[in-house]
C-alpha positions, 0 to 999 in steps of 0.5 A, spaced: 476 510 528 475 503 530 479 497 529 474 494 525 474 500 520 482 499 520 480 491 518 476 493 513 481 497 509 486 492 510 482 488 507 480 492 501 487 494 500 488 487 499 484 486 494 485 493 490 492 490 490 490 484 487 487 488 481 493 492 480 496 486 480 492 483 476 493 488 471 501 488 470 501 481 469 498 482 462 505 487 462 512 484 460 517 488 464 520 492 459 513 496 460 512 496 467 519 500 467 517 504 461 517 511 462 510 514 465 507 520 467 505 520 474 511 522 481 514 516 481 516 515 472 513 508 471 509 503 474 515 498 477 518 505 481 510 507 483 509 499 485 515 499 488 515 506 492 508 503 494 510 497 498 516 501 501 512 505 504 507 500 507 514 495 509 516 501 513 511 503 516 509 496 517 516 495 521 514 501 525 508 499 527 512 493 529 517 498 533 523 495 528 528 499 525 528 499 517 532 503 512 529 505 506 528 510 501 521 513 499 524 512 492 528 505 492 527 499 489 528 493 492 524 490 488 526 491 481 524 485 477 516 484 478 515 477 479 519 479 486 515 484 487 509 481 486 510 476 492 513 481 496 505 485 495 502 479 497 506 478 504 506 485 506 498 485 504 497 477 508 502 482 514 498 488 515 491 484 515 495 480 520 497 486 524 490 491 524 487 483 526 491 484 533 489 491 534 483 493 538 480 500 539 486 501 545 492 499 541 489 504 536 489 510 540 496 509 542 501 513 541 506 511 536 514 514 537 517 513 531 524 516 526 522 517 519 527 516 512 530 523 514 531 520 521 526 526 524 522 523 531 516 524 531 509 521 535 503 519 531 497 516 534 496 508 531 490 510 528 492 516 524 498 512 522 493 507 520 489 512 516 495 515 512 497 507 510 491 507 507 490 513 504 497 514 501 496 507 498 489 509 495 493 516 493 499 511 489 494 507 486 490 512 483 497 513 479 498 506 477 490 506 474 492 512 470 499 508 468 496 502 467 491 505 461 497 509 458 499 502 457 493 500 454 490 496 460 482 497 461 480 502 466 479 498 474 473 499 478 478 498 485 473 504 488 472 502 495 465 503 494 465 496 490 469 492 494 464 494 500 458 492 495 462 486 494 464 483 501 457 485 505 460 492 508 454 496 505 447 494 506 
């Protein structure tokens, strides 16, 4: 893989995120912490669990330490949510903008929330960010409609239409 098809999934996950986004602010907090089915048993705890993914393994990628749980919810009220997905979103495309084809290929040493070391190339780092991104959001689709929300076109397909990515 190379850094522009990292660029690309940056790029698409923001704007995939401003739909989710879009689509909770027609949500009052009481039904964003409503019991839902999926893993993580309501919007705001798979929204959450979401972006504590992306920020550890941002600070990772960055060589800093974090202390998280895959499970936390640091961002509980979703006005605070809300702002930190949209920063995380603007620092990843920051972040996959600055890498090339050589940074990608690096290997990355890095502990996980068990404290378990372990040694991934960037690329397939940057591969799982962005495929356990799309995984959670599939649960949020499903979530959102639960909740009356109007099924999302967030496929890749439509975001690669829309910005020129296919021809």
């Amino acid at each position: 893989m190379n850094a522009a098809y990292f660029q690309m999934f940056a790029r698409y996950s923001q704007w995939a995120n401003a739909h989710i986004i879009a689509a909770c602010d027609t949500l009052d907090q009481i039904d964003l912490d409503a019991p839902r089915e999926a893993f993580f048993p309501s919007i705001m705890k798979t929204l959450n669990h979401l972006l504590v993914g992306d920020t550890l393994w941002m600070a990772r990628l960055r060589g800093e330490i974090l202390q998280m749980g895959l499970a936390d919810t640091p961002w509980p009220l979703y006005d605070d949510y809300k702002a930190a997905r949209i920063a995380v979103d603007d620092s990843m495309i920051n972040y996959v903008d600055t890498l090339d084809d050589a940074a990608l290929a690096d290997v990355l040493t890095y502990k996980n929330v068990a404290g378990v070391t372990y040694a991934t190339p960037r690329n397939v780092i940057m591969g799982h960010v962005f495929n356990h991104q799309t995984h959670h959001r599939g649960q949020l689709h499903s979530q959102l409609i639960s909740a009356g929300h109007p099924s999302l076109e967030i496929d890749m397909i439509y975001f690669a239409r829309l910005k020129g990515y296919s021809q």
